[in-house]
N, C-alpha and C positions, 0 to 999 in steps of 0.2 A: 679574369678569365685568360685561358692562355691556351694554346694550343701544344698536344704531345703526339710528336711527329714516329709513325712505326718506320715508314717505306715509302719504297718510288715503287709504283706499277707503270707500265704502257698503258694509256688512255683508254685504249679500246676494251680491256680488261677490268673495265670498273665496278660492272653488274656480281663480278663474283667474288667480294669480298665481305666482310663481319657487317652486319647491320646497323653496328653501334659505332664505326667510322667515317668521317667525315671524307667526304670526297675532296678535292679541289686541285681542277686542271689549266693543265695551262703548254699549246705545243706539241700535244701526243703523250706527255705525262701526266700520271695521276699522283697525288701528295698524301697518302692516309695518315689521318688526325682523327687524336678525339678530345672531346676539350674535357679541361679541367677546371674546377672555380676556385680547386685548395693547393695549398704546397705540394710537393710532387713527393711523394712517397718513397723511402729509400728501404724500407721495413721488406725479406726477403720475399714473400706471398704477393707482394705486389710486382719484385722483378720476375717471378715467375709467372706471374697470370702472362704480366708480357710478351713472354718469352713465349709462354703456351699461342698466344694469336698470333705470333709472329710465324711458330709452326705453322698454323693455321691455311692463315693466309701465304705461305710459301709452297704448301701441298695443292693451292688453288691457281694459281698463278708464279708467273717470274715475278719476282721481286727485290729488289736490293733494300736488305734490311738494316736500320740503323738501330745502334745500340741504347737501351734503355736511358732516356732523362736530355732527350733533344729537345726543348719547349722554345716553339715558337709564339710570336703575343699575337698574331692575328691574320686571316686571310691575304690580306696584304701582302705581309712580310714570308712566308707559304709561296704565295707568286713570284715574287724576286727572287727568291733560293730558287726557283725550280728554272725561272727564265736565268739566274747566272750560272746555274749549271747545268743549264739542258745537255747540253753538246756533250759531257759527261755523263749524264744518267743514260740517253741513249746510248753511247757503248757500252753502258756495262749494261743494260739491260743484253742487247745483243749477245755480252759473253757468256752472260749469267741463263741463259733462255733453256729453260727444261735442265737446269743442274742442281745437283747435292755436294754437299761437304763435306769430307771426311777427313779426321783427325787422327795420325798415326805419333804417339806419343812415348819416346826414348825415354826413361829413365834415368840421369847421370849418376854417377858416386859421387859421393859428397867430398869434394877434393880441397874445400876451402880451409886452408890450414893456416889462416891468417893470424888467428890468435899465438901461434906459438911460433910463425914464423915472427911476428912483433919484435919475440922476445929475442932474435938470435942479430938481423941485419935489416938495413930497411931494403937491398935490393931483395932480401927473400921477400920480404912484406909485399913489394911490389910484384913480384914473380906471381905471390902467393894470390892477389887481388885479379891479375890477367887470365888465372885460370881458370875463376869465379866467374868469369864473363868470356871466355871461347867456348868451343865443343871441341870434344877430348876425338882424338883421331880414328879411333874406334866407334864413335857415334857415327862421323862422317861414313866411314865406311858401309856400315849399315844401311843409311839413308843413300848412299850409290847401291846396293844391293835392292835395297826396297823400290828405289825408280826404274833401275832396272826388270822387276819383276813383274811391275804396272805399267811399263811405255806401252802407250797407245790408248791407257785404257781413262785417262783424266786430260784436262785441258791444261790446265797451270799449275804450278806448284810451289808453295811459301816454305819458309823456317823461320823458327822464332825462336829463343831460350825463353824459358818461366820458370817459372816456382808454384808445382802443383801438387797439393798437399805438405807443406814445408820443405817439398826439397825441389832441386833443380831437374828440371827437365829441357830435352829439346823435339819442341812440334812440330812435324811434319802436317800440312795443310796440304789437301789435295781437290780440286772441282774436279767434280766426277758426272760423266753423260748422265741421265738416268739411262742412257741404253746400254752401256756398261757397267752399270751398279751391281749385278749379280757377279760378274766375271770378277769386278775389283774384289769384291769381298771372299768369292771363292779364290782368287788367287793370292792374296793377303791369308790366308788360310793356313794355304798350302806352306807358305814361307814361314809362317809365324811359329807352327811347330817347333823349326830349327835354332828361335832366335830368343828365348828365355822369356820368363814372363815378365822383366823388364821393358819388355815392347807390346802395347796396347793401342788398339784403331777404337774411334769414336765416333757415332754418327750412322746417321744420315742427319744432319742440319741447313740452318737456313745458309747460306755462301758469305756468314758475314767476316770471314778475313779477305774476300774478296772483292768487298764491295764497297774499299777506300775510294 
């Protein structure tokens, strides 16, 4: 048996969550768990059921959600995570309290010309590799036009480069009030028009690039 850990809630918050999770407090935090007796599922329908209670429970409460396949082995070891990083969970719960997450998503050009720079010099090769992993000046710009557009209306704000759908992207992660979630997406709107369908927002989800 082992325990599969979704989130942190604030203690006081524990009556409003899935029936089929375990509680366990400790400090003003709650730890939801539900236990398992088999190997932990990696099969997609299983990270999606997931993902669906993690909506769930994030529509019901603040929550700092952790990402699919944290198993912890038992109530014990549940308590010492939570006692060694209380001091942690409490601020983020704080930051995270009545928030959504919304993902604005650049599209890059595919600029990795590594294979034919190979053939010419190795500093192209290497020029060729740095570009694969920066964001092209044009992106930046964007994402200053896009912050600009939203000041005031989200709390913090992340970038990341991926690879979504086999090509490179760069995300923009934004926590957004839910008392500004109408304004952001009407205003996000209004700007997206101008900006090519290379640029795409996502969400409303659970705050989990913010909830390192």
């Amino acid at each position: 048996m082992s325990l599969l850990l979704f989130g942190i809630i604030a203690g006081e918050c524990s009556s409003r969550v899935d029936a089929d999770l375990r509680l366990i407090q400790f400090e003003g935090l709650a730890a939801l768990v539900k236990v398992t007796h088999t190997e932990l599922s990696r099969e997609s329908t299983a990270v999606m059921e997931y993902g669906d209670q993690i909506m769930r429970i994030h529509q019901q409460t603040t929550l700092i959600p952790v990402r699919y396949g944290s198993l912890l082995a038992d109530e014990q070891e549940v308590i010492k995570h939570l006692k060694d990083h209380a001091s942690h969970y409490h601020a983020l719960l704080a930051k995270l309290v009545d928030c959504e997450e919304f993902g604005i998503r650049i599209m890059l050009m595919d600029n990795d010309n590594t294979a034919v720079a190979a053939q010419t010099s190795g500093q192209a090769y290497l020029l060729a590799r740095k570009n694969v992993y920066s964001v092209p000046e044009w992106a930046t710009q964007q994402e200053t036009l896009i912050n600009h557009t939203l000041a005031g209306l989200y709390r913090e704000h992340q970038t990341a480069l991926s690879v979504f759908n086999g090509q490179r992207s760069y995300l923009l992660s934004y926590l957004v009030p839910r008392a500004t979630l109408m304004q952001f997406k009407m205003d996000y709107a209004n700007l997206a028009a101008s900006m090519g369908t290379h640029v795409t927002l996502s969400g409303p989800w659970p705050p989990y690039n913010f909830a390192e």
